[in-house]
N, CA, C and O atoms as CSV, one atom per row, in Angstrom:
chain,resi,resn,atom,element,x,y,z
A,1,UNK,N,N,103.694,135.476,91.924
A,1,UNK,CA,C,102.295,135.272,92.256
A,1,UNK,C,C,101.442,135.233,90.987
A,1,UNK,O,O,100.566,134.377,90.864
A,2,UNK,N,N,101.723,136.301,89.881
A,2,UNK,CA,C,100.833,136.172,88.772
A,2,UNK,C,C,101.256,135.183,87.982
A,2,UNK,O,O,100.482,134.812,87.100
A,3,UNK,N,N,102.446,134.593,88.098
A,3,UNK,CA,C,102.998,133.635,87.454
A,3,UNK,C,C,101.887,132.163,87.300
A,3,UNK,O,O,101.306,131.685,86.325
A,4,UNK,N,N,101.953,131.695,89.008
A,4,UNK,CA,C,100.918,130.933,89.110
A,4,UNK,C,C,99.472,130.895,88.830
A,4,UNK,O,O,99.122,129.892,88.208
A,5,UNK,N,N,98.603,131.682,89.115
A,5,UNK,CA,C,97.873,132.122,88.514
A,5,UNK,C,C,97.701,132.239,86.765
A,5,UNK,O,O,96.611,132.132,86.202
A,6,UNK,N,N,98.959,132.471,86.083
A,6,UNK,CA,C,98.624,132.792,85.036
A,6,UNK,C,C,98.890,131.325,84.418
A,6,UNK,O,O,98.232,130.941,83.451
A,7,UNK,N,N,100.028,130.404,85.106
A,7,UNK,CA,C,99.999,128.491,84.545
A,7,UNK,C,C,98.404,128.427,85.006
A,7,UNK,O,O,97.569,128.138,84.149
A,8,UNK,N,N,98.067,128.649,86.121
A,8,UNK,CA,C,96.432,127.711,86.036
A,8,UNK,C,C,96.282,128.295,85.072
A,8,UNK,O,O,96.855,127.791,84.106
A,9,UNK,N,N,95.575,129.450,84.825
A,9,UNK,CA,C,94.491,129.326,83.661
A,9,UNK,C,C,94.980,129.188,82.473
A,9,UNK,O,O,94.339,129.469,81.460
A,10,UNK,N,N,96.171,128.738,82.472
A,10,UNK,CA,C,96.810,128.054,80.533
A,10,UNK,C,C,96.171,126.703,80.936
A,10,UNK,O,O,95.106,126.542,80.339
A,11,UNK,N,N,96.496,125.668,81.775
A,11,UNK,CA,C,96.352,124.372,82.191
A,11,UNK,C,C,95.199,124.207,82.204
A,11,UNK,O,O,94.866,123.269,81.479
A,12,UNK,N,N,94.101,124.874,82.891
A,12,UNK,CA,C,92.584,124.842,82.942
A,12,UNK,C,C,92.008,125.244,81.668
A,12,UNK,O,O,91.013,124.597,81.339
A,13,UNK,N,N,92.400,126.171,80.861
A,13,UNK,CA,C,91.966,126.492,79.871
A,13,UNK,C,C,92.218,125.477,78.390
A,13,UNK,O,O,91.576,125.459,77.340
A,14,UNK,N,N,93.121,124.881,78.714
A,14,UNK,CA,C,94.057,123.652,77.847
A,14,UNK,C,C,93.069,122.675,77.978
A,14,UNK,O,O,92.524,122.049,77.069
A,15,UNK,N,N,92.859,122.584,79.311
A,15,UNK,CA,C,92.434,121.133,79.343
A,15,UNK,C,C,90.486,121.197,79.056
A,15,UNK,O,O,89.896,120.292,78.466
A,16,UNK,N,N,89.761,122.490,79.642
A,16,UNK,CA,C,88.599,122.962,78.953
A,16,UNK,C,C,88.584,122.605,77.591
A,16,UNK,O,O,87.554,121.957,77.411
A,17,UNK,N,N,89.392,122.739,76.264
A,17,UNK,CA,C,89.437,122.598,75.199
A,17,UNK,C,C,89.194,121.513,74.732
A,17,UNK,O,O,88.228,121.118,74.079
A,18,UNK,N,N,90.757,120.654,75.329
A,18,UNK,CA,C,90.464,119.256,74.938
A,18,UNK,C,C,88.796,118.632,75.408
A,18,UNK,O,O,87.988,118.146,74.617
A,19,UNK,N,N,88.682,118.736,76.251
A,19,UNK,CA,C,87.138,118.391,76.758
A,19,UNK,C,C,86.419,118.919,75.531
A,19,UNK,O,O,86.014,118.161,74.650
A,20,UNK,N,N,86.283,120.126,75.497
A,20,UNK,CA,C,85.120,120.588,74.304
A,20,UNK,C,C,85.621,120.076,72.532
A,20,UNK,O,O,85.007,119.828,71.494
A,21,UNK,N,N,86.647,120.102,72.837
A,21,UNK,CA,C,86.583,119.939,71.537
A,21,UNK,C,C,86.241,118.437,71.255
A,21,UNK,O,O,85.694,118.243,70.170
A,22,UNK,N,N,86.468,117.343,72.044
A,22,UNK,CA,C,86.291,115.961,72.275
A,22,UNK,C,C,84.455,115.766,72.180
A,22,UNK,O,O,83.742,115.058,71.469
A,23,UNK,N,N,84.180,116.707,73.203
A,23,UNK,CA,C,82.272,116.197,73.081
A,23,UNK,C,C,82.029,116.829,71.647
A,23,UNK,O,O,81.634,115.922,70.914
A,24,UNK,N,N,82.115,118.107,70.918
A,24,UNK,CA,C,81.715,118.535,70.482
A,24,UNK,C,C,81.820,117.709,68.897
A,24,UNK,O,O,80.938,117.662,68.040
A,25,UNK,N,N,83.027,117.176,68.856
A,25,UNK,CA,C,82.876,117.254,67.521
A,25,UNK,C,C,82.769,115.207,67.687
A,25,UNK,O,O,83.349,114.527,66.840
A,26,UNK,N,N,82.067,114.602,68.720
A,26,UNK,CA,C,81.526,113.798,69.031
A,26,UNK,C,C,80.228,113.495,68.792
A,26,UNK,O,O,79.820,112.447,68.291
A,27,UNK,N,N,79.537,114.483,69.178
A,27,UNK,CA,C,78.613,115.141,69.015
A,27,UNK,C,C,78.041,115.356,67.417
A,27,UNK,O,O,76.911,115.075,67.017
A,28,UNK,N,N,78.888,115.794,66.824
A,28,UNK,CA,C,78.618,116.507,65.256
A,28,UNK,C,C,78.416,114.866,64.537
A,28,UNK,O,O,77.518,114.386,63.845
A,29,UNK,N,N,79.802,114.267,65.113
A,29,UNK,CA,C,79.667,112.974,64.142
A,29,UNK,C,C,78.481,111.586,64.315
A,29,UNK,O,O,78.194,110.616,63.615
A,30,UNK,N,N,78.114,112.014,65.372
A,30,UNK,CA,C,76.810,110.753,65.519
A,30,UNK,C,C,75.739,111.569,65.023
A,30,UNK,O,O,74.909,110.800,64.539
A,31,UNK,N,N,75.187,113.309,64.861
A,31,UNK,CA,C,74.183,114.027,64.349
A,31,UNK,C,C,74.200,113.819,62.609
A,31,UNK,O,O,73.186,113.728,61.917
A,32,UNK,N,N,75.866,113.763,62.024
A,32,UNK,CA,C,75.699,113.456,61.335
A,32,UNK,C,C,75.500,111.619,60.372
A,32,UNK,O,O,74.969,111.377,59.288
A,33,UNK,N,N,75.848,111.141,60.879
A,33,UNK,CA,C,75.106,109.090,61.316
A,33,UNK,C,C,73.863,109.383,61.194
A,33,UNK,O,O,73.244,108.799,60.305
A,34,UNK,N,N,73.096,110.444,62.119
A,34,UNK,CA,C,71.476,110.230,62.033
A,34,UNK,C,C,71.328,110.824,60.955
A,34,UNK,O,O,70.583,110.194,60.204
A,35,UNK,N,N,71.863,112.154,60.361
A,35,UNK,CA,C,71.145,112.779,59.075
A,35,UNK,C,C,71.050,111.702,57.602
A,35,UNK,O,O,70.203,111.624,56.711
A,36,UNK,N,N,72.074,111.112,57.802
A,36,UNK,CA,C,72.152,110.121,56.746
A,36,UNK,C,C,71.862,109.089,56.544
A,36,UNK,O,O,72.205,108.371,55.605
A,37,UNK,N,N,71.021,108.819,57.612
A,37,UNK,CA,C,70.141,107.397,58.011
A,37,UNK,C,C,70.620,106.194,59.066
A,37,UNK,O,O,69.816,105.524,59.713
A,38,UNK,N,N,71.883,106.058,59.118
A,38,UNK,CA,C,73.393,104.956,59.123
A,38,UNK,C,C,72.731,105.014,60.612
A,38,UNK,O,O,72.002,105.861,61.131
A,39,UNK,N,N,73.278,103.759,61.108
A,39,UNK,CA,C,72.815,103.259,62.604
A,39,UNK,C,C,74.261,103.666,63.571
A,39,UNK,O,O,75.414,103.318,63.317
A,40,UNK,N,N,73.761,104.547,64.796
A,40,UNK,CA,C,74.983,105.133,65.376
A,40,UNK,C,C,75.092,103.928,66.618
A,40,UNK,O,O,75.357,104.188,67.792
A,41,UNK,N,N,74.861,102.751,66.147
A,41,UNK,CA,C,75.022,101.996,67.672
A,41,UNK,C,C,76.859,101.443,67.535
A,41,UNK,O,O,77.605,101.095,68.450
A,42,UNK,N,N,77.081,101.521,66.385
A,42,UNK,CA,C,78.974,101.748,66.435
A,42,UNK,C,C,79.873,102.186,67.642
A,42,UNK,O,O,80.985,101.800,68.001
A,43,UNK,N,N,78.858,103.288,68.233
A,43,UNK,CA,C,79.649,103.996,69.028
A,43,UNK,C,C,79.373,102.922,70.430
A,43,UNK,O,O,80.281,102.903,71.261
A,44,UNK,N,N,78.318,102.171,70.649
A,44,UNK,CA,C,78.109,101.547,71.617
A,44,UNK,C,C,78.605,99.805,71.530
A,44,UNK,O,O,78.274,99.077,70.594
A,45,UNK,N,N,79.497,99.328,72.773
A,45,UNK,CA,C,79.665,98.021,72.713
A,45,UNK,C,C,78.926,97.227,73.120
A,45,UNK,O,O,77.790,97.659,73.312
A,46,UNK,N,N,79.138,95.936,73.402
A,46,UNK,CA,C,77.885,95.185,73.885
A,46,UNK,C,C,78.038,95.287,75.622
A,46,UNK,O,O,79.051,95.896,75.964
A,47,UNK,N,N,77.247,94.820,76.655
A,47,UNK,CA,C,77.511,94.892,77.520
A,47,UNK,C,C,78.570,94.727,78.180
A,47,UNK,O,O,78.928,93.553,78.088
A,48,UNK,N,N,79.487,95.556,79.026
A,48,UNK,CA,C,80.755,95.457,79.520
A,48,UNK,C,C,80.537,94.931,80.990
A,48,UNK,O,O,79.731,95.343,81.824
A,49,UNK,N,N,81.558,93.812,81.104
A,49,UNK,CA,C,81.296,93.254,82.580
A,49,UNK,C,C,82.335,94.461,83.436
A,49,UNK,O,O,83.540,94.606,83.232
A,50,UNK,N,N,81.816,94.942,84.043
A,50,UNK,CA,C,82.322,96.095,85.193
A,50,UNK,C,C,83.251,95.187,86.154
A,50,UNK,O,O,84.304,95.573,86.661
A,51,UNK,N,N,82.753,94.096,86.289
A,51,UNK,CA,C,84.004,93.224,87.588
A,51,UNK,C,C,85.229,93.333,86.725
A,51,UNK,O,O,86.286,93.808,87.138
A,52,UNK,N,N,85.000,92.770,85.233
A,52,UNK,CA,C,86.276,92.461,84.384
A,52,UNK,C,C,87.221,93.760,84.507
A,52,UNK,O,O,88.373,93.675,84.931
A,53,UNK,N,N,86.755,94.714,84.186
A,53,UNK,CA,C,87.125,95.821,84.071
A,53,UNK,C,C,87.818,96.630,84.844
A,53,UNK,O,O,88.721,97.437,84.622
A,54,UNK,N,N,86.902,96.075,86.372
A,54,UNK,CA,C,87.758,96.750,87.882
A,54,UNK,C,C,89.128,95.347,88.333
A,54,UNK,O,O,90.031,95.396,89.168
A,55,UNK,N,N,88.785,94.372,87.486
A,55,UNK,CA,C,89.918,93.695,88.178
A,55,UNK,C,C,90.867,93.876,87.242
A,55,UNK,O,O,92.036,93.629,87.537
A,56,UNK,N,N,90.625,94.200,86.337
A,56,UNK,CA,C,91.864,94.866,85.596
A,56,UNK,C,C,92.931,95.569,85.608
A,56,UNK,O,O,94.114,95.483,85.278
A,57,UNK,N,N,91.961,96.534,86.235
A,57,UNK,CA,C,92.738,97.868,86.316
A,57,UNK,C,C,93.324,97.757,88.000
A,57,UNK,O,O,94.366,98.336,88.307
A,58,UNK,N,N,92.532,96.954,89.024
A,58,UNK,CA,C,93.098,96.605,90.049
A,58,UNK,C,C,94.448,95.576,90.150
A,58,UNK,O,O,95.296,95.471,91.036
A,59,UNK,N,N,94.314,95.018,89.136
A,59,UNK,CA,C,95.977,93.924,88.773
A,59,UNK,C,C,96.697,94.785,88.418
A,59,UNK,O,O,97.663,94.813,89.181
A,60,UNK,N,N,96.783,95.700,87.484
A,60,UNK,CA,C,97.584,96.826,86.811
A,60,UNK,C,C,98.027,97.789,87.973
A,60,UNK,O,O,99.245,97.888,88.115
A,61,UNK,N,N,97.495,98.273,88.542
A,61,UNK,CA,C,97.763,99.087,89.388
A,61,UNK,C,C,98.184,98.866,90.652
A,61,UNK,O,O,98.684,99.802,91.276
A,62,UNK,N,N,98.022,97.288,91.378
A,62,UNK,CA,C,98.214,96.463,92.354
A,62,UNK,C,C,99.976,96.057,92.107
A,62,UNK,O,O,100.806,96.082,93.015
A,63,UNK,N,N,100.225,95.745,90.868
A,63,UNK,CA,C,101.577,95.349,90.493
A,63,UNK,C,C,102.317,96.542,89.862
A,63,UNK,O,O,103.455,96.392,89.417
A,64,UNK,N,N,101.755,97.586,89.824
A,64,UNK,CA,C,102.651,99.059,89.467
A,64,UNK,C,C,103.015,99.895,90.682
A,64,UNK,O,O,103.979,100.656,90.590
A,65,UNK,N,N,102.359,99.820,91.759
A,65,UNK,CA,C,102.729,100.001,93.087
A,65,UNK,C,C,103.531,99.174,94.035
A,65,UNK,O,O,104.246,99.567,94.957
A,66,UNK,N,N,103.228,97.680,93.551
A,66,UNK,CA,C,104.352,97.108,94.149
A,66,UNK,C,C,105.719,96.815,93.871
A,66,UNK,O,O,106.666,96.484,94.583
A,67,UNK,N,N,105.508,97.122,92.083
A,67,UNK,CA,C,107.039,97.182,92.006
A,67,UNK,C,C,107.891,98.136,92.110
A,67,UNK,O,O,109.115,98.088,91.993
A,68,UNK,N,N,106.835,99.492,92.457
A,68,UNK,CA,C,107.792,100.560,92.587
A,68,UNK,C,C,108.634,100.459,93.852
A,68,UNK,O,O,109.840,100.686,93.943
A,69,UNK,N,N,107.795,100.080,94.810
A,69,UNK,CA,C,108.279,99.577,96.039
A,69,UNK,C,C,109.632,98.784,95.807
A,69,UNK,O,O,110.747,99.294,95.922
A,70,UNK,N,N,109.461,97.888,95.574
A,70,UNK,CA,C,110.385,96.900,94.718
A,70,UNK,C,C,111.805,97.565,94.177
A,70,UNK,O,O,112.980,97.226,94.320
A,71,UNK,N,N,111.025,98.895,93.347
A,71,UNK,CA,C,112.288,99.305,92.723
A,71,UNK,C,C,112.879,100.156,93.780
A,71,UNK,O,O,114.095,100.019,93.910
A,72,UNK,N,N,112.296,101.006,94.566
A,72,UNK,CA,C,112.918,101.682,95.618
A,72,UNK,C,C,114.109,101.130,96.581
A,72,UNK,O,O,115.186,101.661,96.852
A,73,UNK,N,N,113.505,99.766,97.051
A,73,UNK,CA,C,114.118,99.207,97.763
A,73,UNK,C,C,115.346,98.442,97.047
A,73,UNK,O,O,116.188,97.831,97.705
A,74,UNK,N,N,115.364,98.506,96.014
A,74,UNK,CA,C,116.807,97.982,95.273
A,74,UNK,C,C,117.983,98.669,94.931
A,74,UNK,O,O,119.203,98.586,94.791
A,75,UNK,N,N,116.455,99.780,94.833
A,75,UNK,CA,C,117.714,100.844,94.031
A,75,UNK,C,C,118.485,101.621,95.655
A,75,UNK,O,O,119.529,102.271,95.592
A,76,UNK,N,N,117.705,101.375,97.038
A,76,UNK,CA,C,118.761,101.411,98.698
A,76,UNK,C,C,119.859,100.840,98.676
A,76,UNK,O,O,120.923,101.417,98.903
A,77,UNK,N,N,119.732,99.524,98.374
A,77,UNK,CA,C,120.589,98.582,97.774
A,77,UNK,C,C,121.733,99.069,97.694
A,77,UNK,O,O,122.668,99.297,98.461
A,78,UNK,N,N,121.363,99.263,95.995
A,78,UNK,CA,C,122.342,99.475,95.069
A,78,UNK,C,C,123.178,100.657,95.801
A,78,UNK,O,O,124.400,100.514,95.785
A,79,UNK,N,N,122.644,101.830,96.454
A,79,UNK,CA,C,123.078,102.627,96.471
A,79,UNK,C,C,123.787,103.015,97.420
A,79,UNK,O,O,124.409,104.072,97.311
A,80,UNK,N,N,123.894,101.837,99.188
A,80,UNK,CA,C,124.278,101.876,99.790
A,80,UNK,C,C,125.467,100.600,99.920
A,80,UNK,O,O,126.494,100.693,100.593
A,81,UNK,N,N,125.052,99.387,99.095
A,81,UNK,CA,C,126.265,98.533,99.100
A,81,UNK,C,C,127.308,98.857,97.825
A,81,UNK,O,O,128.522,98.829,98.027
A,82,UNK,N,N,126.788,99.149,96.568
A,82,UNK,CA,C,127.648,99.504,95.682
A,82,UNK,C,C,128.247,100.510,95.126
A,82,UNK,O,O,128.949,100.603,94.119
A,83,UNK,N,N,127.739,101.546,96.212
A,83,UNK,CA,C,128.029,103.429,96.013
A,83,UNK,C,C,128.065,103.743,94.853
A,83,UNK,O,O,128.988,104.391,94.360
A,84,UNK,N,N,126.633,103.154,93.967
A,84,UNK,CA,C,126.274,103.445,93.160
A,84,UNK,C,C,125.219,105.350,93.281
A,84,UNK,O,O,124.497,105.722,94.205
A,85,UNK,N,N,125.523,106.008,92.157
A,85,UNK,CA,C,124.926,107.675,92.391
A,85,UNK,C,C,123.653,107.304,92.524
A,85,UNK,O,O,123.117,106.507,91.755
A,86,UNK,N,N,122.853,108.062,93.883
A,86,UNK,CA,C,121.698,108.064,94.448
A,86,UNK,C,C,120.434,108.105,93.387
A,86,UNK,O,O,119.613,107.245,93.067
A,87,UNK,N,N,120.657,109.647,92.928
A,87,UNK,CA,C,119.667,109.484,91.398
A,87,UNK,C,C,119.600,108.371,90.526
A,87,UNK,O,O,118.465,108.195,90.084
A,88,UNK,N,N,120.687,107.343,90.029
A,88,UNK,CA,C,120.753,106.835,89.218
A,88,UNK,C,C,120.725,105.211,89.592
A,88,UNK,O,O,120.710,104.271,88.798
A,89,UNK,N,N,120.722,105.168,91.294
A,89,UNK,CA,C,119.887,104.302,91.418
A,89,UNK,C,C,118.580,103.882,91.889
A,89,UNK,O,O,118.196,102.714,91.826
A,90,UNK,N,N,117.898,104.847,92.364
A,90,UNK,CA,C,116.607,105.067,92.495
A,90,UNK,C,C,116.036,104.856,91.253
A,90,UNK,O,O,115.550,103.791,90.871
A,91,UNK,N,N,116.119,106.122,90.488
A,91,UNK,CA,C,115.644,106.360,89.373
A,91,UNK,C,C,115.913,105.468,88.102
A,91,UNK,O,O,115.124,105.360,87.163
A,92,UNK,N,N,116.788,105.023,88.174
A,92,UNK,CA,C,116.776,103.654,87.233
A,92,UNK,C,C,116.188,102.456,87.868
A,92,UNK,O,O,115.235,102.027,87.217
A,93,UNK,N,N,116.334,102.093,88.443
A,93,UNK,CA,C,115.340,100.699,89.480
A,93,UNK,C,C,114.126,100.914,89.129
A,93,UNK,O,O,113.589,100.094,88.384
A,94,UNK,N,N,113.569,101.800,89.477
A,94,UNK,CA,C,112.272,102.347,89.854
A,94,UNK,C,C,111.246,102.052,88.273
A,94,UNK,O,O,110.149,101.502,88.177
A,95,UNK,N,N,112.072,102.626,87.252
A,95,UNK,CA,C,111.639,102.717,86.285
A,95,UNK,C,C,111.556,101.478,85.383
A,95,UNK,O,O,110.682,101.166,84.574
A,96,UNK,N,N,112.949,100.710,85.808
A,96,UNK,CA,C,113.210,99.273,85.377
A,96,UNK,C,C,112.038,98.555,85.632
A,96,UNK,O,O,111.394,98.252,84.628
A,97,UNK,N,N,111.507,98.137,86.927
A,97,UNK,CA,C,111.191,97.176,87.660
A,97,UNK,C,C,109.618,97.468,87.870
A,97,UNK,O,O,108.872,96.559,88.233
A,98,UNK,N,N,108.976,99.243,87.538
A,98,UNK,CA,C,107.856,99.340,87.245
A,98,UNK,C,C,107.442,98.853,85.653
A,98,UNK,O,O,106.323,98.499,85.282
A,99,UNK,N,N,108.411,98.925,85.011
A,99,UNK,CA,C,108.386,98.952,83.720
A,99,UNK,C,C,108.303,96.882,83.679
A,99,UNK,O,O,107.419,96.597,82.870
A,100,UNK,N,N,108.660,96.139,84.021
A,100,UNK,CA,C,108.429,94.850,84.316
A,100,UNK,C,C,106.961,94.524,84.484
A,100,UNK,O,O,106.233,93.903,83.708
A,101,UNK,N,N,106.589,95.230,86.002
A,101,UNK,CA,C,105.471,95.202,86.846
A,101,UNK,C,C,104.519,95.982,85.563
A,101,UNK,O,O,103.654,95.199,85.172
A,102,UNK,N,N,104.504,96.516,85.272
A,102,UNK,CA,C,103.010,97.144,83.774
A,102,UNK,C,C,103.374,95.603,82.671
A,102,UNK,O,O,102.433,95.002,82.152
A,103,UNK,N,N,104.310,95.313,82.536
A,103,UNK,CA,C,104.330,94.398,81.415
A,103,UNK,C,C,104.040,92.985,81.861
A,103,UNK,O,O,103.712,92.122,81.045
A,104,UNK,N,N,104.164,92.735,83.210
A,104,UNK,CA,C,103.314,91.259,83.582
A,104,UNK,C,C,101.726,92.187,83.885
A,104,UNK,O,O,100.797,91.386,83.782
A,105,UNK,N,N,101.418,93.057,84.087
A,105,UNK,CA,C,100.084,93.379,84.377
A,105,UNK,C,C,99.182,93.258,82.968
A,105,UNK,O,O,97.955,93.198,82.891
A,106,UNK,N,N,100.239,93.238,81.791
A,106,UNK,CA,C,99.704,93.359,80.757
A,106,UNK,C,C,99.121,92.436,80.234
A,106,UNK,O,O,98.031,92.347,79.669
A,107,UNK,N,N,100.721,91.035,80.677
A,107,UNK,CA,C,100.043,89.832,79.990
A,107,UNK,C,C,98.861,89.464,81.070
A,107,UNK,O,O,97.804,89.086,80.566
A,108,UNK,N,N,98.926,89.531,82.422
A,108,UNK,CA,C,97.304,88.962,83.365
A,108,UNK,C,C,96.275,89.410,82.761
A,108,UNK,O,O,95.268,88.749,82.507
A,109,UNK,N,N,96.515,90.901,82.412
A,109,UNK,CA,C,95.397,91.658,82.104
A,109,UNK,C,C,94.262,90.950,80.923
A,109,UNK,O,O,93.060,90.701,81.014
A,110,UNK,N,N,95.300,90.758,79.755
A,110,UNK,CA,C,94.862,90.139,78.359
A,110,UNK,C,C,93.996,88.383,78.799
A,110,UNK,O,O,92.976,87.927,78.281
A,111,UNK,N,N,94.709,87.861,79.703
A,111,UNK,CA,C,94.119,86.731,80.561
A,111,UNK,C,C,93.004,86.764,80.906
A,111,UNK,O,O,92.265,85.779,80.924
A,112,UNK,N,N,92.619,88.158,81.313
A,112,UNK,CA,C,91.302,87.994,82.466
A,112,UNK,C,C,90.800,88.416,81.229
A,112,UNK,O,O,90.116,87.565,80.661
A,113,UNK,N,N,90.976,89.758,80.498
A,113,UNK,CA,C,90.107,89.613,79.008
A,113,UNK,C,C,88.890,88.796,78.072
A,113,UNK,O,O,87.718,88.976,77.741
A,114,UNK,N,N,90.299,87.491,77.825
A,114,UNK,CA,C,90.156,86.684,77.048
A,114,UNK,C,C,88.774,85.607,77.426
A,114,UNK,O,O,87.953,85.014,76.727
A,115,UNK,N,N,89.101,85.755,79.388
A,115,UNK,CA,C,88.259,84.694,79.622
A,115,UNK,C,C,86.392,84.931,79.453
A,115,UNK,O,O,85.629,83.987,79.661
């Protein structure tokens, strides 16, 4: 029982950090941009099209779910016609064939980018 308890608050407390330490010394470096005159609009891009952005991440994630599917169902397959080991065909498929599915999401992705 204290076990759990005692992973949350490493995990919560871990991840509190990264957060603070991320704004904070975010923070320090654009205060210091203004002390020295220097223009902090660096940190800002030009307007981001939000459609581009959601169809992005909706292609990426649209084709990382379907190939897991994909890989599941191969790695049934594999594992019921070629009595291939259960773990090792799930778990290799899965990883194969998501690993495909992120790398055509990659090249669409750079597509919709570009345009």
């Amino acid at each position: 029982m204290y076990a759990v308890i005692f992973n949350f608050l490493i995990v919560f407390g871990t991840l509190f950090g990264i957060v603070y330490v991320a704004v904070s010394s975010r923070t320090r470096v654009r205060l210091a941009l203004i002390e020295k005159g220097a223009d902090a609009s660096i940190f800002t891009s030009g307007p981001a099209n939000k459609s581009n952005i959601f169809s992005i991440i909706l292609v990426n994630l649209a084709l990382l779910l379907f190939s897991i599917g994909i890989g599941i169902f191969v790695g049934a397959i594999l594992h019921q016609s070629f009595n291939i080991e259960e773990a090792v065909a799930y778990v290799g498929t899965i990883f194969t064939v998501a690993g495909i599915g992120l790398f055509v999401g990659y090249r669409i992705s750079s597509k919709i980018a570009n345009k």
